[in-house]
N, C-alpha and C positions, 0 to 999 in steps of 0.2 A: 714132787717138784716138776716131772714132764709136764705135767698136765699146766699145772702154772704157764712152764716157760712158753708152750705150744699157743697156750690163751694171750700172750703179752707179743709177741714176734709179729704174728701179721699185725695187730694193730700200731706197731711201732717201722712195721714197712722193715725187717732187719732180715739177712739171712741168718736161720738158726748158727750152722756149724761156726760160722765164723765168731759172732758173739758170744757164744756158751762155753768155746772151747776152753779148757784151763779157767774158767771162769767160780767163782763161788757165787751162789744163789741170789746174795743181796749186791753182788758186781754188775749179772743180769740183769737187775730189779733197778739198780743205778744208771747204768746204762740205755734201757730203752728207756726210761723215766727222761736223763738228758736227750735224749735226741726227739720226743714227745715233745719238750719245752724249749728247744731253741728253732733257729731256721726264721723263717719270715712271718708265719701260721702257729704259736707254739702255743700247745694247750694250754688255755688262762680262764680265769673267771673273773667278773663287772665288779672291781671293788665301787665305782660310783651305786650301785644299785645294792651292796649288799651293807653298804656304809661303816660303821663299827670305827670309823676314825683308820679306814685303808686308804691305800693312794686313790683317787677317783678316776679311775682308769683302768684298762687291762690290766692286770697282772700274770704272767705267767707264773705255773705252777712253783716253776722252781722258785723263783722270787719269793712265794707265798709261801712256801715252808720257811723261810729263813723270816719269813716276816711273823710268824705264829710262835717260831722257837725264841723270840725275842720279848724280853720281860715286860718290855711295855708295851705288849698285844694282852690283854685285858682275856678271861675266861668268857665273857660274852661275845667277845668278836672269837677266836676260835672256838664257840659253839655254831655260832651262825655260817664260820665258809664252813665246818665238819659238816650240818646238816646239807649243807649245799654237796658238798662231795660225796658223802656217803647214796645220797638221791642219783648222782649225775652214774656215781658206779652200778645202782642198781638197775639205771633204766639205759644209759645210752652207749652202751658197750666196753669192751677190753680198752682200750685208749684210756676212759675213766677210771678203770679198776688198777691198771697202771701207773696214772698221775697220783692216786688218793694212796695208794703204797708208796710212791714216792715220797711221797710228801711226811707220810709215818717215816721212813726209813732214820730222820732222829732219834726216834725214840726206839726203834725196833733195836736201832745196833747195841745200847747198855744192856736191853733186854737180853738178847743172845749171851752175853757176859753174865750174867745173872743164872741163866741157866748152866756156868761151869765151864761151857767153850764157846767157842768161835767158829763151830767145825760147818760145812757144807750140811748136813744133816739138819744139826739143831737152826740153822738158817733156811733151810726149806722149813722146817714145819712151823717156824713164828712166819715165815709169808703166807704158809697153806691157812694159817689159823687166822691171819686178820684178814686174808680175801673171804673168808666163810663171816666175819665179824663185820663184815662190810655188809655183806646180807641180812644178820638177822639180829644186829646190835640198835636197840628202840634210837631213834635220832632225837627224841624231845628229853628234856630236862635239862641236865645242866653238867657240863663238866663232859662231852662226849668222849673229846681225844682220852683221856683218862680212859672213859670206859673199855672205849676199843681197844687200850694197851693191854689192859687187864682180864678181858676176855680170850685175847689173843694169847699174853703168856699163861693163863690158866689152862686152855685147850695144847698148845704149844707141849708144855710140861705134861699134860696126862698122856699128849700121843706117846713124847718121849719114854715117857714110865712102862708103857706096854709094849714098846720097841724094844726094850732090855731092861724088861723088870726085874733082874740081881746084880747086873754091871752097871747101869745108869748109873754115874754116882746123885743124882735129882732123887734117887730112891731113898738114898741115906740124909738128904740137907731139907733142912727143913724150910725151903724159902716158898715166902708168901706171896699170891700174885699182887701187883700194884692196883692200887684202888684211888677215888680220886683225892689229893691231899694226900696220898701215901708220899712216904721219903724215896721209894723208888721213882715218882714224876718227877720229884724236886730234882734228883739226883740226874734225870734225864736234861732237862733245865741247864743247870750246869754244866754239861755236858755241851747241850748246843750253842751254848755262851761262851763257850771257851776258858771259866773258870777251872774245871780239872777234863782231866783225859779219861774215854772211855774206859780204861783198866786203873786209874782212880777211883770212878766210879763204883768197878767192882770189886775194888777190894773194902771199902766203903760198905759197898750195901754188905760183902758178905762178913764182915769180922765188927761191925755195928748193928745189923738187922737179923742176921743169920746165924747166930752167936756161933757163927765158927772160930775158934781160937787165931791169933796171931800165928801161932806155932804152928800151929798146921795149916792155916794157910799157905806160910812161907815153905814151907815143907812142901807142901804143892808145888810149887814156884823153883823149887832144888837155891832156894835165895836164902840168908842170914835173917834169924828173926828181929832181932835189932834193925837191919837194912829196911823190912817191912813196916817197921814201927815207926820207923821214920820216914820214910816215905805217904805213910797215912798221915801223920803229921803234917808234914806238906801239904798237901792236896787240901787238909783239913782247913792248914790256917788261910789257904787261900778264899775257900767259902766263906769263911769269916771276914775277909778285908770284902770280899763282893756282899754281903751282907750288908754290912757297913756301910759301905760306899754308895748303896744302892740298886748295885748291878741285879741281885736278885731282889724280888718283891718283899714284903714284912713278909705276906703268907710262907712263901718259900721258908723268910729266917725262922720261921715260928717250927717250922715240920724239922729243918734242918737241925737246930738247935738240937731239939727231941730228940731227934733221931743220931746226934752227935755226940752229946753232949753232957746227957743223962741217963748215960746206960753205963754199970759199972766197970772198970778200967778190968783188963786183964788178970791175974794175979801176978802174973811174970812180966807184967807191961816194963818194956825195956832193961830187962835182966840183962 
């Protein structure tokens, strides 16, 4: 993670100690990202020249993640600004490699959740893994942001496993990296939509996709299983009114469905 924060600081014009201090990785990573995209000059790209139905005009970065995380930005228009950012990080320095993290940092934060914590650790190595995915993730085809999550929690996860290959609990869970159309994107989606909360998310991905029990996840949690079951509940029926209503796309309802809806109930569901 030095090496990261060492690479984002001058480009962000920041003194280290004061930023970093008491800080956790994806704070950094938030941090110089906002002060990159405010002020008079703030890192942007030509939505008139990249078109895809963007505002035709600058946009700043920060703007442009919130305009990607929104259901009706089409997979064509974030292919075309991804290739554009993944190029701009390769070739015109830390300032770009900064914005194009920022700009992930939706998707990154369920990631983290996915892998079990939230900790300073597991957050440096999902940044150390999408700045290497920024380099050598192919830019042509179709579905990129996808791919880079997925590269990124894949390499993410195997550093972790050889940092503590018999206490990692990643050693013992059996979860899969996101791919494009996986329910882990969808779940991301949701996420930056504001249908459910990051820790909806993961209990979602892990007690539906990760067939970890109810029980032991609340167990995890030192929380009531019953409290758990209802609380998925929640979060559940709210994907389903955003379904419905529109807020997420059909593709989105089609993965979520799957992914909700047709995987066998517990045995002890609400004992």
């Amino acid at each position: 993670m030095s090496q990261f924060v060492r690479s984002v600081l001058p480009a962000a014009g920041l003194a280290g100690p004061r930023l970093v201090l008491g800080d956790q990785p994806f704070d950094v990573a938030a941090n110089s990202f906002r002060l990159l995209t405010t002020g008079p000059e703030p890192l942007s790209i030509d939505g008139a020249t990249l078109g895809g139905g963007l505002p035709r005009r600058r946009i700043p970065l920060s703007e442009l993640s919130a305009i990607l995380m929104h259901p009706s930005c089409g997979y064509a228009t974030s292919d075309q600004v991804w290739r554009l950012l993944i190029s701009r990080a390769r070739t015109d320095g830390p300032a770009w490699v900064v914005g194009a993290v920022g700009v992930a940092l939706p998707g990154l934060h369920p990631a983290a959740y996915r892998l079990r914590t939230f900790s300073g650790d597991v957050q440096a190595e999902l940044l150390a893994a999408f700045v290497t995915a920024l380099r050598t993730v192919k830019p042509g085809g179709t579905k990129v942001a996808q791919r880079l999550l997925s590269a990124t929690f894949t390499a993410a996860r195997a550093a972790l496993r050889t940092d503590e290959p018999r206490t990692n609990a990643l050693v013992q869970a059996p979860v899969s990296a996101p791919t494009a159309g996986h329910p882990d994107v969808v779940l991301t989606r949701a996420v930056a939509t504001g249908v459910i909360t990051p820790r909806e998310a993961e209990l979602i991905g892990a007690t539906r996709l990760d067939e970890v029990s109810v029980a032991d996840y609340a167990a995890r949690l030192g929380k009531a299983t019953k409290a758990v079951y209802k609380a998925r509940d929640r979060a559940e029926e709210r994907l389903v009114t955003a379904i419905r209503s529109g807020v997420l796309s059909d593709e989105d309802a089609a993965v979520i469905a799957d992914a909700t809806m047709t995987i066998a109930p517990d045995p002890a569901q609400h004992a």
